[in-house]
LOFIMI-814441 format. One line per field, with one value per residue (C-alpha): residue number from 1; x, y, z; residue in three letters. Coordinates in pm, whole numbers, always signed. Example, Ala and Ser with C-alpha at 12.3 -4.5 7.8 and 13.67 -1.06 7.14 Angstrom:
BEGIN
pos <- 1,2
px <- +1230,+1367
py <- -450,-106
pz <- +780,+714
code <- Ala,Ser
END
This chain:
BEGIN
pos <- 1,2,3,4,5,6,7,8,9,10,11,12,13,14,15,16,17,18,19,20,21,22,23,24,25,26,27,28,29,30,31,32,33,34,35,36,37,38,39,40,41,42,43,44,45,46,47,48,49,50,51,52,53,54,55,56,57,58,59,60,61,62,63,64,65,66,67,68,69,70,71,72,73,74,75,76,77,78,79,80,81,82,83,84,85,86,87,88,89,90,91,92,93,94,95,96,97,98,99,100,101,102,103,104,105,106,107,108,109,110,111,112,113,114,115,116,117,118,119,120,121,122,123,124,125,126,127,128,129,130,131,132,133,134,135,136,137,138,139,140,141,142,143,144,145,146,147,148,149,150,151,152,153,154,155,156,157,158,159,160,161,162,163,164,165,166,167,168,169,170,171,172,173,174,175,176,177,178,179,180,181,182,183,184,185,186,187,188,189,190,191,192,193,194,195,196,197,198,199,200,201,202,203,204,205,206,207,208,209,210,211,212,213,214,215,216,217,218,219,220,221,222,223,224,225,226,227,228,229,230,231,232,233,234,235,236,237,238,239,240,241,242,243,244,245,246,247,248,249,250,251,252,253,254,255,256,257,258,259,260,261,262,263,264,265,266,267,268,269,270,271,272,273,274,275,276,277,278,279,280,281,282,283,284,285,286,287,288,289,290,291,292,293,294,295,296,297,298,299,300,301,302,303,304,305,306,307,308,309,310,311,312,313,314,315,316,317,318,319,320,321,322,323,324,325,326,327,328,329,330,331,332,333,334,335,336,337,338,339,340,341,342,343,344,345,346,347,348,349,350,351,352,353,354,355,356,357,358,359,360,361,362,363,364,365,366,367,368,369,370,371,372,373,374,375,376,377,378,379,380,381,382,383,384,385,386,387,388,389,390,391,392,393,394,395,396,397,398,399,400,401,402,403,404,405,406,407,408,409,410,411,412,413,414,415,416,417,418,419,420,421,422,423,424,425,426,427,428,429,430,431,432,433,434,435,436,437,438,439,440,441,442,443,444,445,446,447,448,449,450,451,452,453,454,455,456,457,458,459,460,461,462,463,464,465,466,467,468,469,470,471,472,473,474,475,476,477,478,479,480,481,482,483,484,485,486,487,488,489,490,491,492,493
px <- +1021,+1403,+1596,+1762,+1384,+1360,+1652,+1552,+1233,+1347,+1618,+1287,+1145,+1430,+1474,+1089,+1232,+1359,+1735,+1753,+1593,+1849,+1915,+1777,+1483,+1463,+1536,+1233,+958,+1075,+1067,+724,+588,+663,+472,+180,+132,+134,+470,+600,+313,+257,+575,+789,+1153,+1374,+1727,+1968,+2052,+2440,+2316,+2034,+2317,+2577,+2323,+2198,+2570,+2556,+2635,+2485,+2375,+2154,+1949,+1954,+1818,+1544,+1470,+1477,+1225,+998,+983,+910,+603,+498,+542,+820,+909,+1178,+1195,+1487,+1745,+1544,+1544,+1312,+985,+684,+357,+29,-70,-130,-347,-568,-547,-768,-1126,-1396,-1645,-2041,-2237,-2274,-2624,-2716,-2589,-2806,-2755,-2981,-2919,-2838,-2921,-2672,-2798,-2864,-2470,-2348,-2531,-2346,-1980,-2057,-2159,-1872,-1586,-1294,-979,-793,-731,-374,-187,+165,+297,+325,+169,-45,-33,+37,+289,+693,+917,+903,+1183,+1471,+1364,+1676,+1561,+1879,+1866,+1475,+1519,+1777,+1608,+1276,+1477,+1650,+1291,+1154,+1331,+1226,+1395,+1122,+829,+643,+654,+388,+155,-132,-24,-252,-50,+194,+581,+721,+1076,+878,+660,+1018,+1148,+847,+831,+1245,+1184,+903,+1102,+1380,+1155,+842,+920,+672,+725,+570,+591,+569,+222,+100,+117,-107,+12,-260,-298,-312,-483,-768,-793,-681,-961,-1213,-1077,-1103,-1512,-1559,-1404,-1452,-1795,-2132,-2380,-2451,-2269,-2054,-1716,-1558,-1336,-1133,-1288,-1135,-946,-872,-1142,-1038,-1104,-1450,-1578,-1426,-1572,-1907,-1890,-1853,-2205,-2105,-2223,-1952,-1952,-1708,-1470,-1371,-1036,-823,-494,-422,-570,-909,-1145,-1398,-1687,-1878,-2159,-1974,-1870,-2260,-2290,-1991,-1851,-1735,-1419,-1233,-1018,-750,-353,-210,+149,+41,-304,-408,-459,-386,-58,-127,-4,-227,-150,-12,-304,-559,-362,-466,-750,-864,-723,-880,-1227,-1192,-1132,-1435,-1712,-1567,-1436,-1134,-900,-703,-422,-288,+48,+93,+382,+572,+855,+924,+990,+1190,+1171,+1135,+1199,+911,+631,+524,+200,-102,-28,+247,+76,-191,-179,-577,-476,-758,-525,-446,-180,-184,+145,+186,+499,+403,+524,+888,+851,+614,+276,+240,+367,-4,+149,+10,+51,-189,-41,-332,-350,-271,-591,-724,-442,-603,-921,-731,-521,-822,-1022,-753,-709,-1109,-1216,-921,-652,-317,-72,+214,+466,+776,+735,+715,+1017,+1196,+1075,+1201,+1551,+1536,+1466,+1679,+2029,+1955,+1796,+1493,+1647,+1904,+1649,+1421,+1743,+1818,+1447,+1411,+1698,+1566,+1179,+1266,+1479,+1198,+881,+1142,+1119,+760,+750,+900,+791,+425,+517,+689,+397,+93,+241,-15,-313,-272,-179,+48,+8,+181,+507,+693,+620,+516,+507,+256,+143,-185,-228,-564,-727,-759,-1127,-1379,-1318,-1424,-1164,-1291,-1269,-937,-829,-1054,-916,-508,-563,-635,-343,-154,-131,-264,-382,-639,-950,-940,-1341,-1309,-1167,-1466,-1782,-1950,-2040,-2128,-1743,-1606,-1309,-1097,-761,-497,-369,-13,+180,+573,+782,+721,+836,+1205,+1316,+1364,+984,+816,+899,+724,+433,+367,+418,+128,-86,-37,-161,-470,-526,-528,-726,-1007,-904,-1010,-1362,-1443,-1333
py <- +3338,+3411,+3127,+3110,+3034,+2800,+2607,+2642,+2513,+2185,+2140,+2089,+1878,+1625,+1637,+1469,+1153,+881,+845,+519,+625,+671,+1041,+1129,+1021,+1202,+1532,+1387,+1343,+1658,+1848,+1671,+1715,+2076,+2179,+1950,+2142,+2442,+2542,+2623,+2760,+2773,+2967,+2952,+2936,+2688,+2777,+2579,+2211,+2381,+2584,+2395,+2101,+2325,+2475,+2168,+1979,+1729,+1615,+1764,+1473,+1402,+1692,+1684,+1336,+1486,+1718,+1497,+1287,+1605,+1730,+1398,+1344,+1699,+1883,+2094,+2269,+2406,+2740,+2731,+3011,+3095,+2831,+2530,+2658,+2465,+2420,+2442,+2093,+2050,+2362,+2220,+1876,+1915,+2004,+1867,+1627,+1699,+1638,+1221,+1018,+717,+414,+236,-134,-339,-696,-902,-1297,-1543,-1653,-1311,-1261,-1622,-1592,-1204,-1353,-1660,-1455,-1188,-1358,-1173,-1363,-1570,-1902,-1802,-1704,-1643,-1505,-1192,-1012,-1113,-823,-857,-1130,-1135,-1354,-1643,-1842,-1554,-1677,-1805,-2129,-2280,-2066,-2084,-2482,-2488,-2258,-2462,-2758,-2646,-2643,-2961,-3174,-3390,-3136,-2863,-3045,-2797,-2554,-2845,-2722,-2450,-2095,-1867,-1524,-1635,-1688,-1427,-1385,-1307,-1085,-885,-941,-740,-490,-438,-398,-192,+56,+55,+87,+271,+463,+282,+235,-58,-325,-664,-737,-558,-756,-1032,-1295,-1456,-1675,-1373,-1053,-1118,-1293,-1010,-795,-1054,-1072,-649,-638,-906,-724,-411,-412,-523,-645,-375,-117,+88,+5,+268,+141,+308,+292,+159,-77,-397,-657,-897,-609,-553,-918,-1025,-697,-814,-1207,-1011,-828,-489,-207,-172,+214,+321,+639,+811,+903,+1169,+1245,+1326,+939,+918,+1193,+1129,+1445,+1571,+1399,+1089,+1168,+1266,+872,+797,+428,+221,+119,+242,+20,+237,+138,+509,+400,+253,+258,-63,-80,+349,+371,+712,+764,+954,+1273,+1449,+1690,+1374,+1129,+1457,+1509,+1106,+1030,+1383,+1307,+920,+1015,+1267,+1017,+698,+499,+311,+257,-36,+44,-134,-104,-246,-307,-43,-263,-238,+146,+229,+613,+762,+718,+500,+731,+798,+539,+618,+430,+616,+965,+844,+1005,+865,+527,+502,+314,-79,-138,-426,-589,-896,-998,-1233,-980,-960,-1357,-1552,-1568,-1925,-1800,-1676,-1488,-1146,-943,-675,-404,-263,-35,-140,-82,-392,-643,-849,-864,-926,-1198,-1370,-1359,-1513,-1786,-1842,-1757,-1941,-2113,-1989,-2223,-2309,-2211,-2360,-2156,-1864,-1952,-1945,-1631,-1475,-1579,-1537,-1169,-1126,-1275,-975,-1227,-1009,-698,-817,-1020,-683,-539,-780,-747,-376,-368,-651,-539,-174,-294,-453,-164,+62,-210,-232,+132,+156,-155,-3,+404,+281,+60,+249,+621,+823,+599,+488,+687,+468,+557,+439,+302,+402,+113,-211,-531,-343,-42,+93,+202,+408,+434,+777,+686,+419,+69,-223,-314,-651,-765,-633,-826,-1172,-1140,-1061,-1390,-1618,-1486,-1561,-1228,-1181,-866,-745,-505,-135,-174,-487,-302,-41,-95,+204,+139,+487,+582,+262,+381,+156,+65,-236,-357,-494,-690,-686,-795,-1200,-1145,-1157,-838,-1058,-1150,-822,-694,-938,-956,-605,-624,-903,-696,-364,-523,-678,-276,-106,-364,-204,+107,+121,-6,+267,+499
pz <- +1224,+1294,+1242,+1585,+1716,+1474,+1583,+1958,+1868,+1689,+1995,+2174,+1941,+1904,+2243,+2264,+2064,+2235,+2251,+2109,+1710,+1435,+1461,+1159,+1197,+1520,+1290,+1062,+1375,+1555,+1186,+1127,+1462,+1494,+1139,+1242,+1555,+1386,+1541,+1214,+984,+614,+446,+737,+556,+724,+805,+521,+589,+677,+905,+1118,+1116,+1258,+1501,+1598,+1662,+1420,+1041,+792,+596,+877,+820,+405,+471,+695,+460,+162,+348,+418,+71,-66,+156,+69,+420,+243,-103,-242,-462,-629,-560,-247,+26,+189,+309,+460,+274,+303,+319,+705,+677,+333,+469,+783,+741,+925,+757,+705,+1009,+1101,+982,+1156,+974,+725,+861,+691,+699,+396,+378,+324,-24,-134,-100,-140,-546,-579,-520,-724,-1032,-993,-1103,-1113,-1039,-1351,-1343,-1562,-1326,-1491,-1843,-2021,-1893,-1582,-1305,-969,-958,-896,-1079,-841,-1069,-938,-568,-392,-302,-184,+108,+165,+132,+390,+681,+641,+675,+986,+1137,+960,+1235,+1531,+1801,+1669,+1634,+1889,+1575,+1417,+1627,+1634,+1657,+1917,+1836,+1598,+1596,+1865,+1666,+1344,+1496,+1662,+1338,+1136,+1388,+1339,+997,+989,+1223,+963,+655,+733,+1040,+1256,+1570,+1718,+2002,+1853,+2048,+1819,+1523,+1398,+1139,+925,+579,+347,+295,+212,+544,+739,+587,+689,+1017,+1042,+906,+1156,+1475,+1394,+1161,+1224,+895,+697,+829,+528,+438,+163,-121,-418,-747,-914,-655,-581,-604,-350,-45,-245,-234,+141,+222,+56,+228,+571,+508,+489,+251,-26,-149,-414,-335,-671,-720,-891,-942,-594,-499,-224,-306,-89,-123,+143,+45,+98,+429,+520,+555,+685,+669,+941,+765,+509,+270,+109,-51,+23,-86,-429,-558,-725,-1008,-1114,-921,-777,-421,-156,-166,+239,+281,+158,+362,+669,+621,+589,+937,+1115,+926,+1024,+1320,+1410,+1248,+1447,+1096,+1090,+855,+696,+570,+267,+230,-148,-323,-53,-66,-452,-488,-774,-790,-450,-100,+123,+196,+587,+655,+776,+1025,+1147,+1106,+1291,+1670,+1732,+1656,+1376,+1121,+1103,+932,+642,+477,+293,+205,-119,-351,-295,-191,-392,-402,-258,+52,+177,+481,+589,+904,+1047,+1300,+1513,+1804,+2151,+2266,+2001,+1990,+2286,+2073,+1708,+1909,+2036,+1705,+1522,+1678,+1702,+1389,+1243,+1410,+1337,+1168,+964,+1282,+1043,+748,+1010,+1201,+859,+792,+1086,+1045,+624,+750,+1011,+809,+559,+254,+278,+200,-2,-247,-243,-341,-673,-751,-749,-1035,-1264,-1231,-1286,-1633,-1717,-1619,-1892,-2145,-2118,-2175,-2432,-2604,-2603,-2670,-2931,-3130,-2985,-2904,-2779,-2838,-2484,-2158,-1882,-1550,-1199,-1268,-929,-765,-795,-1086,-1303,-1545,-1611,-1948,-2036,-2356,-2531,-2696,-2635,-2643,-2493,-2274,-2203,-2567,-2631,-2322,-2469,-2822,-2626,-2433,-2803,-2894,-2553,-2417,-2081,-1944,-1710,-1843,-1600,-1629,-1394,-1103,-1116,-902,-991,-1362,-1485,-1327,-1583,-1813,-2051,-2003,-1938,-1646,-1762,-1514,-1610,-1289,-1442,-1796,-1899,-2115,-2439,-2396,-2314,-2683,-2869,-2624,-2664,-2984,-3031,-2746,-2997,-3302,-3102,-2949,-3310,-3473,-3189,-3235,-3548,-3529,-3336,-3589
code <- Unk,Unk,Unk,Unk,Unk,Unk,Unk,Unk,Unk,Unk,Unk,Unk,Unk,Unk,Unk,Unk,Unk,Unk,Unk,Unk,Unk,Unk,Unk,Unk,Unk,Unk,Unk,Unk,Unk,Unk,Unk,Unk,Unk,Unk,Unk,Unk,Unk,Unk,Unk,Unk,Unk,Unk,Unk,Unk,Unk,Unk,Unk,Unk,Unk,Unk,Unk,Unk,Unk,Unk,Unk,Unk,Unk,Unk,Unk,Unk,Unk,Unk,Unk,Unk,Unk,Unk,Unk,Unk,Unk,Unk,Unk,Unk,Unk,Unk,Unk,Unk,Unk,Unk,Unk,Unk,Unk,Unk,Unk,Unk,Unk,Unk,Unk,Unk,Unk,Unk,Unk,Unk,Unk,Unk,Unk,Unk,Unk,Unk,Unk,Unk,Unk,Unk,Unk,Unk,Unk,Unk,Unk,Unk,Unk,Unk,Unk,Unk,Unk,Unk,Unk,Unk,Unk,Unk,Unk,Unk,Unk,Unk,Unk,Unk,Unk,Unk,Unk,Unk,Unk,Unk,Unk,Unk,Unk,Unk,Unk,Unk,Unk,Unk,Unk,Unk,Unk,Unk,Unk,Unk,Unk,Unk,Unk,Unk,Unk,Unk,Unk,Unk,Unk,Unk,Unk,Unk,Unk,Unk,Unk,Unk,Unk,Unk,Unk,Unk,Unk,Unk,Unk,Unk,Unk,Unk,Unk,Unk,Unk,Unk,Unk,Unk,Unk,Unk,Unk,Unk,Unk,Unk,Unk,Unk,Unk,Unk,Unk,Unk,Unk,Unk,Unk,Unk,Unk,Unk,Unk,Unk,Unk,Unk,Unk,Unk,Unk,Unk,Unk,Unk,Unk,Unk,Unk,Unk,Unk,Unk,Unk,Unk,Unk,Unk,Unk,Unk,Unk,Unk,Unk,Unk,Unk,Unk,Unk,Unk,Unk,Unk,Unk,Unk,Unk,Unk,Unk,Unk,Unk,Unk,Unk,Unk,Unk,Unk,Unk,Unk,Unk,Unk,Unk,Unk,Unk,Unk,Unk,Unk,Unk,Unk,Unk,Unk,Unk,Unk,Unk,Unk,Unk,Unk,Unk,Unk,Unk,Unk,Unk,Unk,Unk,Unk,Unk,Unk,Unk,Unk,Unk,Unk,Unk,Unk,Unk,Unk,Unk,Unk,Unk,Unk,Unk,Unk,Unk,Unk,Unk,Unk,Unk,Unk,Unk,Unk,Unk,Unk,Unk,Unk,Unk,Unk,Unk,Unk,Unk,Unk,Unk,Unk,Unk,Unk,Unk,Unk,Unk,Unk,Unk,Unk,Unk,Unk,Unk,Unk,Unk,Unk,Unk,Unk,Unk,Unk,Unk,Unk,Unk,Unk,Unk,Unk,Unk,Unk,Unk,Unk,Unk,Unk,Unk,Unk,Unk,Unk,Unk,Unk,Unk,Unk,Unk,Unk,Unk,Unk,Unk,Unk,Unk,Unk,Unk,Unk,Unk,Unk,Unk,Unk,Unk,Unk,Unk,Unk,Unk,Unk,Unk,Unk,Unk,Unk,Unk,Unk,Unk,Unk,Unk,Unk,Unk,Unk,Unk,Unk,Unk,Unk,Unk,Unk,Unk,Unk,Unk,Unk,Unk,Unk,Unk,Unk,Unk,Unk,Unk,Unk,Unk,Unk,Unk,Unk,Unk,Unk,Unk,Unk,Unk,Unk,Unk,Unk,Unk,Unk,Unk,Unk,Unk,Unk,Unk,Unk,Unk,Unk,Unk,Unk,Unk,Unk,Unk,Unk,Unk,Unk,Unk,Unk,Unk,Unk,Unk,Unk,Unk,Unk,Unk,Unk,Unk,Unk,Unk,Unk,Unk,Unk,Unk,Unk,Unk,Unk,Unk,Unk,Unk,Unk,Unk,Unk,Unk,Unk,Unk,Unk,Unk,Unk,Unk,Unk,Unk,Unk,Unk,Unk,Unk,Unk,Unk,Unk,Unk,Unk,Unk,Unk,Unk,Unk,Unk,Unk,Unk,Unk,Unk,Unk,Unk,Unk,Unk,Unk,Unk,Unk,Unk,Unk,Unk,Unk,Unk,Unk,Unk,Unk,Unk,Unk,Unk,Unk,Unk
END
């Protein structure tokens, strides 16, 4: 395609966008848009960022920043010496599923269940020390500040926030949706998000809207066992999705019985790390889309990026409005907090709205009211900021602290977000003792084989959470961890 059509084209394009987005992400959508639509195939060479800018009338940082975006998120590539062309990803990423099958929807008793949670225990009662996944260094939170915005709403003049909640606080919800516009490129009226205690509570509240008992709801395997068992107490049919190194690999034979929802962290896998790869992240919403599933969306440890730029949601690439959005914000905050949103489509927020507040009367108005404002006087960003630095420091130290006793015996993977690593074993071992015989000796990590459902799939490895252990600690942890690791490596010699 000559480049002067290309130009004309994307003048139409950003045109499309509304006046009042950032320009470059109008550049970004209209770019985005026009290879989705086909408008700009497979190998179609852009004109250079120069060029397009000048064409365009406007600075050319705008348009390496659209660009930048575009190759991150795998629309574009770049062959060096030769230009910016489009890939094939949009093509690859869009095939049809296997023809739909009635869903099985057997119904499960109450006991049955009730006796499967009680014997799967997977949380720990430890909760904090070297090196516990999953949780921020809650001693670096500034508490000054937090201490005096909840005590500008602990007073007699705002006692109406003591009261129940039916949609939650309307400046936090304008506040998330701000944010989320800034961050994640969604754009969203504030109606459309839902606060709640937690994730695992907005989960629960999705299988109970949008599920019926024993329908199927897909999870990654390995993944996160608080989705599996508040899937499980909801009565649906948990089926583990392998994955690979491109994240979801869902087979045709999987999509033969297709689920009804479909639990999936795109932006960070837990516990491998991987990130969804574009033509997955395509083909998942198109083949959601034709067998009626919907998707939640969980957007872990987004916030705490220390490699790349934010990735596009699901969400946001969503045009069918299959996708609800889940963020929690305990991470970057502390854990305590129990404060998670859901973003759904506007054609469900009057139902979401209405099934919070029956199914569990919203709450805890003053904690949300300081939220709001800690967001909107920059502490958010600013404390995301500080964190980034210190947990980064710290991931690197970790790194090396275990390359350097172990070497190859053990593979890390994920790293580029997030307060944890996931280091595979190279031969058999039973993760579970390693991790028994680590906590005696006050180590604490968490066994890969725990996050699997599917037992044949099981493989070894650690789960090693970093973000809560000072630099001057994670040496001599690892340290103890290593010598507990060889001492099992070499039984199974």
């Amino acid at each position: 395609m000559e480049q002067a059509l290309i130009t004309e084209l994307l003048l139409q394009y950003v045109e499309r966008q509304a006046p009042t987005v950032k320009l470059r992400i109008r550049v970004y959508l209209a770019l985005r848009h026009a290879i989705m639509d086909r408008n700009l195939p497979p190998g179609t060479r852009l004109p250079s960022t120069r060029a397009l800018a000048d064409d365009l009338g406007m600075g050319r940082n705008t348009v390496v920043r659209a660009y930048e975006q575009l190759l991150v998120e795998g629309y574009l590539e770049g062959k060096v010496g030769d230009g910016t062309y489009v890939t094939d990803a949009v093509s690859s990423g869009l095939r049809a599923p296997a023809a739909k099958h009635p869903v099985d929807r057997r119904r499960q008793a109450l006991s049955r269940r009730g006796r499967s949670i009680a014997a799967n225990v997977t949380s720990s009662i430890v909760q904090r020390g070297a090196f516990m996944p999953g949780i921020p260094d809650v001693d670096l939170f500034p508490f000054s500040i937090w201490r005096r915005l909840v005590g500008k709403y602990l007073r007699v003049d705002q006692s109406h926030l003591l009261n129940y909640a039916h949609t939650g606080y309307g400046p936090l919800r304008v506040a998330l949706a701000n944010y989320l516009r800034v961050t994640r490129m969604m754009q969203v009226d504030p109606r459309q998000i839902v606060i709640l205690n937690g994730s695992h509570q907005a989960i629960d509240l999705c299988a109970r809207l949008l599920a019926d008992d024993g329908d199927r709801a897909w999870i990654e395997d390995p993944g996160y066992w608080g989705a599996r068992n508040v899937l499980t107490a909801a009565g649906l049919q948990v089926t583990p999705i392998q994955l690979d190194e491109k994240g979801l690999a869902p087979t045709v034979e999987d999509w033969s019985l297709p689920p009804r929802l479909i639990f999936t962290s795109p932006s960070s896998q837990y516990p491998t790390g991987t990130v969804l790869a574009l033509d997955r992240r395509l083909q998942l919403l198109e083949n959601a889309d034709l067998v009626d599933s919907w998707i939640i969306e969980d957007d872990y440890d987004n916030e705490l990026r220390y490699n790349q730029r934010p990735l596009a949601s699901l969400f946001g690439l969503s045009d069918r409005q299959r996708v609800i959005y889940l963020g929690t914000l305990t991470k970057v905050m502390f854990p305590g907090m129990r404060l998670a949103y859901l973003v759904v489509p506007e054609g469900l927020v009057d139902a979401f709205v209405t099934g919070n507040s029956e199914l569990y009367r919203g709450g805890r108005l003053t904690e949300q009211a300081a939220l709001a404002e800690f967001i909107d006087e920059g502490y958010f960003t600013s404390h995301i900021k500080r964190m980034r630095g210190i947990y980064a420091e710290r991931r690197d130290a970790l790194r090396e602290a275990m390359r350097s006793h172990l070497g190859e015996a053990v593979v890390p993977s994920g790293g580029h977000a997030g307060l944890q690593l996931l280091y595979r074993f190279c031969q058999p071992v039973d993760d579970a003792l390693v991790a028994a015989d680590a906590l005696a000796e006050g180590v604490i990590c968490r066994p890969l084989s725990l996050y699997y459902l599917d037992q044949e799939q099981r493989q070894p490895g650690l789960n090693l959470g970093f973000a809560a252990v000072p630099v001057e600690r994670i040496g001599p942890a690892a340290a103890t961890l290593a010598a507990v690791i060889e001492r099992h490596l070499r039984r199974g010699l």
